[in-house]
C-alpha positions as CSV (number, residue, x, y, z in Angstrom):
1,X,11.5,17.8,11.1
2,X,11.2,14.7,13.6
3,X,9.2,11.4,13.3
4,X,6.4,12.8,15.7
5,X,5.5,16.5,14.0
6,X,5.0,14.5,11.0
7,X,2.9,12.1,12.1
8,X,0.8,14.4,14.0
9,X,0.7,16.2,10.2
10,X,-0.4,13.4,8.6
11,X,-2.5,12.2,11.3
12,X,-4.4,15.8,11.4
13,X,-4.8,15.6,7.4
14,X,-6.1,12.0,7.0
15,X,-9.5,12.9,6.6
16,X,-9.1,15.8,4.7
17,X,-6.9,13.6,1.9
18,X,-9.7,11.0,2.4
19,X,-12.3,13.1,1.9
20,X,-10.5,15.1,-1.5
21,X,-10.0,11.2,-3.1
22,X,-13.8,9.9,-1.8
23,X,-13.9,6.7,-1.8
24,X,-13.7,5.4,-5.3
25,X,-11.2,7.4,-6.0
26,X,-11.1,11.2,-7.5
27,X,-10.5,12.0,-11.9
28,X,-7.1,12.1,-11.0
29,X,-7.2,8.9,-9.1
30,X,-9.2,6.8,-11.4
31,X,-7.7,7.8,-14.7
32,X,-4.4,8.8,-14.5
33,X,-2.8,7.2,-11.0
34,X,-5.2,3.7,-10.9
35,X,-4.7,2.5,-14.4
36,X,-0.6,3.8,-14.4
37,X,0.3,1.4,-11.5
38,X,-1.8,-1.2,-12.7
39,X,0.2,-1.4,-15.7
40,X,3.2,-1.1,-14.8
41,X,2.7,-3.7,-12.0
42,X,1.4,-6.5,-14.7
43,X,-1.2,-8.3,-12.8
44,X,-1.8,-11.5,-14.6
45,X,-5.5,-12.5,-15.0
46,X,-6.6,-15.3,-12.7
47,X,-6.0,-18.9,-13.0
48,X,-8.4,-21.1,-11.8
49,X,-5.2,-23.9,-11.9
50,X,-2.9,-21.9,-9.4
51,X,-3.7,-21.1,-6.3
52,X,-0.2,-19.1,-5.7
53,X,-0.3,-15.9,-3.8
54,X,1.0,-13.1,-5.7
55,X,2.0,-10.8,-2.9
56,X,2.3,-7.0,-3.2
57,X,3.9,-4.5,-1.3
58,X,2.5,-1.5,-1.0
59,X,4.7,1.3,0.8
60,X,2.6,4.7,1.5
61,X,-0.7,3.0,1.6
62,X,-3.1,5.2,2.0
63,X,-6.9,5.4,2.3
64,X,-7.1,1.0,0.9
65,X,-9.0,2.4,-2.6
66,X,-6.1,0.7,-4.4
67,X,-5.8,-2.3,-3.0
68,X,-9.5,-3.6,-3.3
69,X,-8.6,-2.5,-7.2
70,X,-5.9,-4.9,-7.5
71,X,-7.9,-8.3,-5.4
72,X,-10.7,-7.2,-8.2
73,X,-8.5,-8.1,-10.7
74,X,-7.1,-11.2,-9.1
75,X,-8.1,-13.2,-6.2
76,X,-4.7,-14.1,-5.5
77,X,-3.0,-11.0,-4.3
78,X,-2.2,-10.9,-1.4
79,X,-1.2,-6.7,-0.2
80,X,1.1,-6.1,2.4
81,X,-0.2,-2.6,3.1
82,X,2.5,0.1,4.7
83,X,1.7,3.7,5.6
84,X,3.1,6.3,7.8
85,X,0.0,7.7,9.7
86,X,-2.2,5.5,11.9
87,X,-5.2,7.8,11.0
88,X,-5.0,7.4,7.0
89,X,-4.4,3.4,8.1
90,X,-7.4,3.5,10.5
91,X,-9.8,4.8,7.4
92,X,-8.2,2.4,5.3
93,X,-9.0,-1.0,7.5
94,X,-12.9,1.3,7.6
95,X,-12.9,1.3,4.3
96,X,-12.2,-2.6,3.5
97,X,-14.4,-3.3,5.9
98,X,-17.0,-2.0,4.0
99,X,-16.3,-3.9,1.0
100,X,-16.6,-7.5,0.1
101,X,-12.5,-7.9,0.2
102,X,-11.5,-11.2,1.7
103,X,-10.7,-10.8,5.1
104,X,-6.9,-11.6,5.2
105,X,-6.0,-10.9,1.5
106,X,-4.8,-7.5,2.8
107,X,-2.2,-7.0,5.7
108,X,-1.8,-3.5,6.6
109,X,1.1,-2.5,9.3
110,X,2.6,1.3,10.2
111,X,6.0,1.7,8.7
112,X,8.2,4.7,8.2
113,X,9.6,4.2,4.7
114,X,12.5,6.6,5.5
115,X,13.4,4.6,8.4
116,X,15.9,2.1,7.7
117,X,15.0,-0.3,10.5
118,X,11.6,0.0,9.3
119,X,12.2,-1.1,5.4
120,X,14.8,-3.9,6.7
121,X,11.8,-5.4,8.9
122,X,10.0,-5.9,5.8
123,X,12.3,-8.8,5.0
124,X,10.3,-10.5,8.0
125,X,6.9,-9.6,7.3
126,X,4.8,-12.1,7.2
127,X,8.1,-14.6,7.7
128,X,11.3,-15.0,6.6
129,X,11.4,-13.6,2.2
130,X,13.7,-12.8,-0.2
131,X,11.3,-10.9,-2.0
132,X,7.8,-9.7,-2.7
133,X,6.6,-10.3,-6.2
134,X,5.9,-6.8,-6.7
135,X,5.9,-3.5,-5.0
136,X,4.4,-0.4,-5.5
137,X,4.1,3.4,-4.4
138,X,1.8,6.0,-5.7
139,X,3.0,8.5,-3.4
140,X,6.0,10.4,-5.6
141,X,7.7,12.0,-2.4
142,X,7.4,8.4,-0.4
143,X,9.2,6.7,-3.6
144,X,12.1,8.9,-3.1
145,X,13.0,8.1,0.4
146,X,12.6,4.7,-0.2
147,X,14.8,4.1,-2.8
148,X,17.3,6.1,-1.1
149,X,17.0,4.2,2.0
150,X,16.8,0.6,0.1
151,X,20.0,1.6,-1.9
152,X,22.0,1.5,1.5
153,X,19.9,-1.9,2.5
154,X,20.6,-4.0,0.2
């Protein structure tokens, strides 16, 4: 299947997925997926001392629930948000609008995770990196054509 039939796919179920997770989040979402990533990502409670960013990346976005999650935690994230379809992004940069998120604590930019020109542009975003501090995907299908594709990057 090409790069446009699945983005019209995606683009034509945005809302629907949108909808089905509402905008806190669904059962599923709140108690199994939400408090899993936070976890295993080990967001360290704030310190009023440092005023280091600690920047996530987030590959398969989707609707931004997530995200204002982890700046809740910690002022200091910083979310490089990725995602596939400009619809589910376009809801997403709705939905932080509507919250009291810092303007400018999350990024968010399309990317094709199984493109390989798309994850070796990360290395650029929002300069020159070595690395994000951490990265994370709650999407189990997107997880395994990134790490395909970032085994032959790096």
């Amino acid at each position: 299947m090409d790069r446009s039939l699945h983005t019209q796919i995606w683009g034509a179920n945005a809302s629907y997925w949108d909808n089905v997770l509402g905008p806190n989040g669904n059962n599923f979402y709140k108690h199994l997926v939400t408090p899993t990533a936070l976890k295993l990502l080990a967001i360290p409670p704030p310190d009023a001392e440092s005023t280091d960013n600690i920047e996530i990346l987030e590959l398969a976005y989707g609707n931004g629930i997530f995200s204002c999650d982890l700046i809740s935690l910690n002022p200091n994230i910083r979310v490089f948000a990725t995602g596939f379809s400009c619809a589910i992004l376009r809801i997403a940069r709705d939905r932080l609008d509507e919250t009291d998120v810092e303007s400018g604590l999350v990024e968010i930019r399309e990317v094709d995770i199984t493109s390989e020109r798309d994850l070796s542009n990360l290395r650029y975003w929002p300069g020159p990196r070595v690395a994000f501090d951490r990265i994370v995907c709650k999407r189990v299908f997107a997880v395994k054509f990134a790490l395909v594709t970032w085994q032959n990057l790096f």
